[in-house]
PLY file of the C-alpha trace (Angstrom):
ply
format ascii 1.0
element vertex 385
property float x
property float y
property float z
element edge 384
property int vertex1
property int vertex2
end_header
-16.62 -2.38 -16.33
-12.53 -1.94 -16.03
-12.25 1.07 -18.93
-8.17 1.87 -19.49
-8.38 5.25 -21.24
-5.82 7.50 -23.33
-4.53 8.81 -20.21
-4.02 5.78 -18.42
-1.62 4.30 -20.57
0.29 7.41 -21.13
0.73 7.87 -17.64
1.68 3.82 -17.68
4.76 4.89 -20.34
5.92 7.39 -18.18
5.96 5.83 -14.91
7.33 2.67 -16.62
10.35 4.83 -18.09
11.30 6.45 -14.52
11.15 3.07 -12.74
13.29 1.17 -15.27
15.51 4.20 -15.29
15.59 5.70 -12.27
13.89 3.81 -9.40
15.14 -0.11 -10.46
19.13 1.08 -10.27
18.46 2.25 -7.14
16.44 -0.75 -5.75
18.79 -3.29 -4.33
21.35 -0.69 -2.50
17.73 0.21 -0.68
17.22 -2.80 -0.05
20.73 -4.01 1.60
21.08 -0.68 4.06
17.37 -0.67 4.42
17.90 2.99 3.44
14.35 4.57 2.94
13.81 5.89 -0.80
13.60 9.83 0.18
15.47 10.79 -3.24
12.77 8.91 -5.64
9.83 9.98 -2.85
10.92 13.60 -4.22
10.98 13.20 -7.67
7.96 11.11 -7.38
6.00 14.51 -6.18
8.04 16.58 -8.33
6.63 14.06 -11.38
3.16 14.72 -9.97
2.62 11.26 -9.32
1.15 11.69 -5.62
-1.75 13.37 -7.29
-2.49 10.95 -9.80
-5.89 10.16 -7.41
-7.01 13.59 -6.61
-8.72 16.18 -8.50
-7.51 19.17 -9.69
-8.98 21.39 -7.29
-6.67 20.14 -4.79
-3.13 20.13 -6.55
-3.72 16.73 -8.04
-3.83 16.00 -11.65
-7.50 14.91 -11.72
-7.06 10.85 -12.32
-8.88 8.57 -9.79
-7.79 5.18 -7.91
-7.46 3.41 -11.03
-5.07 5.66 -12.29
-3.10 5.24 -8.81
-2.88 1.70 -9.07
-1.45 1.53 -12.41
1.18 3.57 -11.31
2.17 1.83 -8.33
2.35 -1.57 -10.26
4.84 0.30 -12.63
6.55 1.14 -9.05
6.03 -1.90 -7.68
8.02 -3.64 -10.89
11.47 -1.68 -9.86
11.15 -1.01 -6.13
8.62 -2.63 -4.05
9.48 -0.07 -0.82
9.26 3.06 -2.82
5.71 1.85 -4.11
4.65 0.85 -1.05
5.03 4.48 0.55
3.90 5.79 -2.35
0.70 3.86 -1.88
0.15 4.22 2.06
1.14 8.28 0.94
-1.43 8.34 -1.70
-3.27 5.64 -2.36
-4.58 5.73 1.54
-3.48 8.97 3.77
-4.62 11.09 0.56
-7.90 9.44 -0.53
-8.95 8.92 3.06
-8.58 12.66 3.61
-10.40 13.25 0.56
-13.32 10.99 0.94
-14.19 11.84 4.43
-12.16 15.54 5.29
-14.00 18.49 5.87
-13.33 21.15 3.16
-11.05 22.75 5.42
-9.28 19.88 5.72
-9.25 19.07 2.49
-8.21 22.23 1.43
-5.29 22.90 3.61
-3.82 19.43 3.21
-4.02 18.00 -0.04
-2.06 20.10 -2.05
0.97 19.61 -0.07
0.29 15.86 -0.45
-0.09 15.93 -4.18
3.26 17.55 -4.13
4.73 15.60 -1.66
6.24 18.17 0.42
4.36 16.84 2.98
4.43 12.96 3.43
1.69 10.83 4.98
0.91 7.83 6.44
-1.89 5.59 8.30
-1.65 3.69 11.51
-4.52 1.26 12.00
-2.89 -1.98 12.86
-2.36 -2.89 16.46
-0.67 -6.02 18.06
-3.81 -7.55 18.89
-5.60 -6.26 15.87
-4.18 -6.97 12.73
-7.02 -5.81 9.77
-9.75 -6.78 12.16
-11.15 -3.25 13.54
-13.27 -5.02 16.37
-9.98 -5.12 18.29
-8.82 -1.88 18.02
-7.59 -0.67 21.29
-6.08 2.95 20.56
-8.21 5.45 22.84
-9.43 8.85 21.83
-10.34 10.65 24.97
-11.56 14.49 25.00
-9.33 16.90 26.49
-10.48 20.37 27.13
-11.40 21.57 23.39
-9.49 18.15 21.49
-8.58 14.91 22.05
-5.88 12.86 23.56
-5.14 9.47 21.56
-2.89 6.62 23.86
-2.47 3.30 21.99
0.25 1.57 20.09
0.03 1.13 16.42
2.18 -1.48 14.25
3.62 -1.74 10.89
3.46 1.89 9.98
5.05 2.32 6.58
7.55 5.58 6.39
6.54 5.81 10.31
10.09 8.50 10.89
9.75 10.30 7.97
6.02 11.09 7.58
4.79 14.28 9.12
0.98 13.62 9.06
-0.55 10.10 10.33
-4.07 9.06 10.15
-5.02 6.96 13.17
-7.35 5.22 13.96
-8.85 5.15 17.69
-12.01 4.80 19.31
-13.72 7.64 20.84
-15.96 8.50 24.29
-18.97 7.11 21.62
-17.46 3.79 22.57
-18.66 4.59 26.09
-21.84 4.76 25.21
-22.71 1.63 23.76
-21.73 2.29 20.21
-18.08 1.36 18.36
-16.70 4.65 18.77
-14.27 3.87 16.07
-13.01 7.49 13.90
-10.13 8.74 12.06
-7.67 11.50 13.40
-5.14 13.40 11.34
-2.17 13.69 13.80
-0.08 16.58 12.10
3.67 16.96 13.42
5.52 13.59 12.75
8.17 12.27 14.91
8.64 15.55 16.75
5.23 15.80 17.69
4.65 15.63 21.63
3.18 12.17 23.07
4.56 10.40 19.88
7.50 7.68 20.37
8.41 5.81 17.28
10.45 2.95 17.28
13.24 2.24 14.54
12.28 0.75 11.45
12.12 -2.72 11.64
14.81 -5.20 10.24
12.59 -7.22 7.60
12.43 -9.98 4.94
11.16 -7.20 2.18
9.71 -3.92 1.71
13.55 -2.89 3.82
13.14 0.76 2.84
9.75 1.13 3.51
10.78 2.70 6.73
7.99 0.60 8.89
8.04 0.66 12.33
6.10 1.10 15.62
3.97 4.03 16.98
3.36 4.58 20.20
0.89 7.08 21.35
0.78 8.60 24.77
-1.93 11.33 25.69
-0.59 12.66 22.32
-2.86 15.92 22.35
-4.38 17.27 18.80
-6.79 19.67 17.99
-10.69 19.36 18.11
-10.16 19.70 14.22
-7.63 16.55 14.03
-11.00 14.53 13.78
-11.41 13.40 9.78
-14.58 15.03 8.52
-15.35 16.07 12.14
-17.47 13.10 13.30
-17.17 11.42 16.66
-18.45 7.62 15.11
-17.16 7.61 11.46
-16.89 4.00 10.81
-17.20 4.40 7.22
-13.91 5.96 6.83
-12.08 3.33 8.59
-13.86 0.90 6.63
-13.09 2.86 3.37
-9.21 3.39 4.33
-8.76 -0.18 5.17
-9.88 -1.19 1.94
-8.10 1.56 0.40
-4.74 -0.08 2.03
-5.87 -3.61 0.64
-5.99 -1.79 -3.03
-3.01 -0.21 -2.80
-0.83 -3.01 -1.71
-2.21 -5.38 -4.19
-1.34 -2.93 -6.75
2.12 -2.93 -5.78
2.27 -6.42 -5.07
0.73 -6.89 -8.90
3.98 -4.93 -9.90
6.19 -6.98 -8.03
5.02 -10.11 -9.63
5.47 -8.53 -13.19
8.64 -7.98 -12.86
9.88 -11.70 -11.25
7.67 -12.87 -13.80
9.26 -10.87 -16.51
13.36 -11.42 -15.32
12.71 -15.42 -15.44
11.49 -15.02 -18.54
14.04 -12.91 -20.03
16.73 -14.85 -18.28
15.29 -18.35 -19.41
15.85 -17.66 -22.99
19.26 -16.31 -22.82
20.53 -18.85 -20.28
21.44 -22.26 -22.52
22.05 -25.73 -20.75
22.02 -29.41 -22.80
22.26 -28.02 -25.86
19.65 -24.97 -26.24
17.67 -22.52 -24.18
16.45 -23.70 -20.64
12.67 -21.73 -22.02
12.36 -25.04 -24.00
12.17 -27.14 -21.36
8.34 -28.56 -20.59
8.46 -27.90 -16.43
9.77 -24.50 -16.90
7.02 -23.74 -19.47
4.17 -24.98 -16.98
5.29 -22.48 -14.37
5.57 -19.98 -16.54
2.17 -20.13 -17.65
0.90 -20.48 -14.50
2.62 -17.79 -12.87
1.44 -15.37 -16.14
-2.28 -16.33 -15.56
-2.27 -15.68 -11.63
-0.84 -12.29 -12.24
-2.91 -11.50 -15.16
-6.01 -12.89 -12.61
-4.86 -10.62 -10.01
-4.45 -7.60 -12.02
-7.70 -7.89 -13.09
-8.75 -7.72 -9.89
-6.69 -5.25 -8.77
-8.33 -2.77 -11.45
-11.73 -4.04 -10.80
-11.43 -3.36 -7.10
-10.48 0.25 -8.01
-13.02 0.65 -10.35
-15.49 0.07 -7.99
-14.04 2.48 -5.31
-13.90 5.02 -8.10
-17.92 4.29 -9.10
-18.52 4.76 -5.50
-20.10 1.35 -5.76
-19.53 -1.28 -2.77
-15.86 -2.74 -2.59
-15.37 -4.50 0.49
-15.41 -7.67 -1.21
-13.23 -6.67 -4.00
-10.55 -5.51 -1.85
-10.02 -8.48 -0.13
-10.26 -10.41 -3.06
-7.53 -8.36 -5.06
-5.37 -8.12 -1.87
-5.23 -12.16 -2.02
-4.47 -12.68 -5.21
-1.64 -10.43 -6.14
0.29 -11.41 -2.67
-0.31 -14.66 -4.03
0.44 -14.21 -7.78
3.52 -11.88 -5.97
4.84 -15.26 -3.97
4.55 -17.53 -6.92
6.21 -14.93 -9.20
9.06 -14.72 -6.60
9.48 -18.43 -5.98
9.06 -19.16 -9.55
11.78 -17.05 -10.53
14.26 -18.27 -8.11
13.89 -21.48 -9.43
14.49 -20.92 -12.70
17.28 -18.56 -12.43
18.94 -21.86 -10.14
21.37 -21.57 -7.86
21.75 -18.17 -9.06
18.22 -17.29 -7.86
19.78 -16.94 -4.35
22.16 -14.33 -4.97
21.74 -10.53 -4.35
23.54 -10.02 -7.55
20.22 -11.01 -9.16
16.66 -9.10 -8.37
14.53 -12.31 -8.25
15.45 -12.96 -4.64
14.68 -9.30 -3.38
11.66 -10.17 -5.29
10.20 -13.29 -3.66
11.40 -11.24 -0.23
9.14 -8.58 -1.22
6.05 -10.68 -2.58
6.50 -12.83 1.30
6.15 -9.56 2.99
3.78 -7.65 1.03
1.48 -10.93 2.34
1.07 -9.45 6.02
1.21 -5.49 4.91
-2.74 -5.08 5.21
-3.86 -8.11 6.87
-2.52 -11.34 6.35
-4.18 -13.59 3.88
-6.10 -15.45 6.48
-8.24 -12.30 7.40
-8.77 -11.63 3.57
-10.18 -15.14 3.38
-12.63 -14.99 6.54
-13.89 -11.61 4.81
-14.21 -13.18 1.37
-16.36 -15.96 3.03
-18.67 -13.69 5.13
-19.37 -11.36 2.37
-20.16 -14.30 -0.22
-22.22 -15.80 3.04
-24.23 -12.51 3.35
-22.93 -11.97 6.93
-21.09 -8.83 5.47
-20.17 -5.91 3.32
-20.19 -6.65 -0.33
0 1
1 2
2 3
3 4
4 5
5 6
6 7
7 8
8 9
9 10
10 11
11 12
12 13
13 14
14 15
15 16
16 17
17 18
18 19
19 20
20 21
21 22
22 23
23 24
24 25
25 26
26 27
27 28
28 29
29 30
30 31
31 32
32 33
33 34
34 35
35 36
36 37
37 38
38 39
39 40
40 41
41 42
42 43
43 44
44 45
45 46
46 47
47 48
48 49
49 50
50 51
51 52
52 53
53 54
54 55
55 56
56 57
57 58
58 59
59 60
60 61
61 62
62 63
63 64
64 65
65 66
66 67
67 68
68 69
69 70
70 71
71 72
72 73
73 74
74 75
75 76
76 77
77 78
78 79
79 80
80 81
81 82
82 83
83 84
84 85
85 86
86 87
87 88
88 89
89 90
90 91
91 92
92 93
93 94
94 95
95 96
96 97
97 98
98 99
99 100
100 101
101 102
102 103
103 104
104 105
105 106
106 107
107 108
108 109
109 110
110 111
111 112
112 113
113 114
114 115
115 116
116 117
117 118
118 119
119 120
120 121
121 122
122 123
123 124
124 125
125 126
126 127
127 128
128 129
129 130
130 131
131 132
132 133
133 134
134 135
135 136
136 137
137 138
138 139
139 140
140 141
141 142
142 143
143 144
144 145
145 146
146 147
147 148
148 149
149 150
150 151
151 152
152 153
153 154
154 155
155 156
156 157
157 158
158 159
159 160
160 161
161 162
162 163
163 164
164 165
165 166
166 167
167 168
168 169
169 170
170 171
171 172
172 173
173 174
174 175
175 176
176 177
177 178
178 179
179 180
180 181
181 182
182 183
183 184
184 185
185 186
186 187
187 188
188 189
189 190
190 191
191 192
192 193
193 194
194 195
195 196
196 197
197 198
198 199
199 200
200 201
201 202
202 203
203 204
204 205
205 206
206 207
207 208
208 209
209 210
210 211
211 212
212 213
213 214
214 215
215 216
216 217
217 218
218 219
219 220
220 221
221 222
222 223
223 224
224 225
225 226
226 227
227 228
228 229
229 230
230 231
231 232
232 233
233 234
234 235
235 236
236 237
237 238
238 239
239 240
240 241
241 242
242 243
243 244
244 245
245 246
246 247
247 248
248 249
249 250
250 251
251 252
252 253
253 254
254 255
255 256
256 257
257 258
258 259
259 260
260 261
261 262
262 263
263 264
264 265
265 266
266 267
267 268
268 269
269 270
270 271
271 272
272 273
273 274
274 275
275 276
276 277
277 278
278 279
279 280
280 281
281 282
282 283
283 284
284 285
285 286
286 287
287 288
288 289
289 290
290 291
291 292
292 293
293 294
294 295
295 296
296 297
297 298
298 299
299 300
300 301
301 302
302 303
303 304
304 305
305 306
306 307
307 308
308 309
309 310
310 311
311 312
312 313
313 314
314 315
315 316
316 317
317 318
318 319
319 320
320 321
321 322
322 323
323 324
324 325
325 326
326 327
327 328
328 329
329 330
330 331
331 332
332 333
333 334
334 335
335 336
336 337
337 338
338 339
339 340
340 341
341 342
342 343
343 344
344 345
345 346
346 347
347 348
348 349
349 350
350 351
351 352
352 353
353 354
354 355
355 356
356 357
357 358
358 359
359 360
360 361
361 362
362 363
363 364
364 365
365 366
366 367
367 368
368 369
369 370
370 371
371 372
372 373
373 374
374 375
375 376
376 377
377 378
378 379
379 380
380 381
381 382
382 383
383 384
């Protein structure tokens, strides 16, 4: 059951006043230079919202997933980049470390993460392997007492300016009949040796995410880069890849909101033949149905994350969510642009940064058609629930 608390909609008033304050001003200059959001990253950490998933043990402020994803779709309503770091950050690097560290790890990285003094990231995706692990190519090989990864990831959010990655590689295991596929924590960043990053990438949306290409070439790390110290640890993959579906519905849920909610605004104050254009029957009918497939997709959004948070299966749920807020995200976006007219096309108006964002947010995390397979199999019984 989907159980908004005391605390959950306190920290939804105060995430709500920064992004309408702070982060939505700075949104569209972002967005034109592609400039990636470091300013709001740091007041993001100094606001202690990079911990709003871990406990406090670990420098967070003891919330869970659900919490997270509230706060990225208050994020995702002003500035879909910034909440889409601060989701791949959080909502994945973080949790994954969490989950499946080792204490040590655990201990000697997550505070720095809560704070965001440190900055995160996952690489997964490959060119031949978008959200479908089977096809992961990135090697793992052992190297006198650690590894050396060589692969090429793509679509790594805040690839330059994160310092940690979690990758995703398969290991000698792989050898030996078995998947091989495990989680390393490659500390260091751009500067680390054996890492070549591309620039970011000139995109429709998410410009200032800061995504780009990783290419790793016997990049040596440590015997304890492996997460949670296990050679075959196909659990955590699973787990982060889901935890990457959650996380960008939740921002893509935020997005939608706020195309959804500038139409809106802007249909009653704009007048044409006479009165309002909100009185007008067509506009109505997409109004309503854009409002339902957000509210839909919200719902699902939270349910998802409840699940992960009960520890309860969420494969299914992950999928699902991810599909429905890109969608409700698209139909927000392409909603709005028609109401707003021929002004719906001009950067002097949000709506179209919008619709860019909801088109790319689509791909981030496996494109829909993956999300659909994975929907079918699990409802089939040929996979995770």
């Amino acid at each position: 059951m989907i159980h908004l608390t005391e605390e959950h909609r306190e920290i939804r008033e105060m995430v709500c006043a920064y992004a309408d304050n702070e982060l939505r001003p700075r949104a569209a200059e972002a967005d034109e230079h592609a400039r990636f959001p470091a300013e709001s990253l740091r007041e993001l950490g100094g606001l202690g919202l990079f911990g709003a998933s871990l406990p406090e043990s670990y420098g967070g402020t003891g919330g869970n997933l659900l919490t997270l994803a509230i706060v990225l779709e208050e994020l995702g309503r002003a500035c879909a980049s910034t909440a889409l770091v601060a989701g791949t950050h959080a909502g994945q690097a973080a949790l994954a470390i969490l989950a499946h560290g080792t204490e040590e790890q655990k201990l000697r990285l997550l505070p720095a993460l809560a704070t965001g003094s440190q900055l995160a990231t996952v690489a997964i995706a490959e060119p031949a392997a978008d959200g479908d692990d089977a096809w992961i190519q990135t090697r793992a090989r052992r190297a006198g007492d650690g590894w050396k990864l060589s692969g090429t990831k793509m679509q790594v959010v805040a690839a330059r300016a994160a310092s940690l990655f979690v990758v995703a590689a398969r290991t000698d295991e792989a050898e030996n009949g078995t998947d091989g596929l495990a989680l390393f924590l490659v500390e260091g960043g751009s500067a680390a040796p054996g890492i070549a990053i591309s620039a970011p990438h000139d995109l429709l949306g998410a410009r200032a995410a800061g995504i780009a290409d990783v290419d790793f070439a016997d990049c040596k790390v440590p015997a304890a880069a492996l997460l949670g110290g296990k050679e075959k640890n196909y659990p955590a993959l699973r787990d982060t890849l889901n935890l990457a579906r959650i996380s960008v519905a939740a921002v893509a849920a935020g997005v939608a909101r706020g195309a959804e909610s500038y139409a809106r605004d802007y249909s009653r104050k704009r007048h044409a033949f006479g009165g309002p254009i909100s009185r007008f029957e067509a506009l109505r009918k997409m109004m309503a149905e854009t409002a339902t497939a957000i509210a839909a997709a919200t719902l699902l959004v939270y349910r998802a994350a409840s699940r992960y948070d009960a520890k309860e299966p969420c494969d299914c749920d992950a999928s699902m969510c991810k599909l429905a807020a890109t969608h409700a995200a698209y139909l927000a976006g392409k909603s709005a642009v028609q109401i707003l007219g021929g002004t719906g096309f001009s950067r002097e108006f949000p709506v179209e940064r919008m619709y860019r964002d909801g088109t790319a947010l689509d791909v981030i995390a496996s494109p829909p058609e993956i999300h659909r397979l994975h929907i079918a199999q699990c409802l089939l019984g040929e996979g995770s629930a």
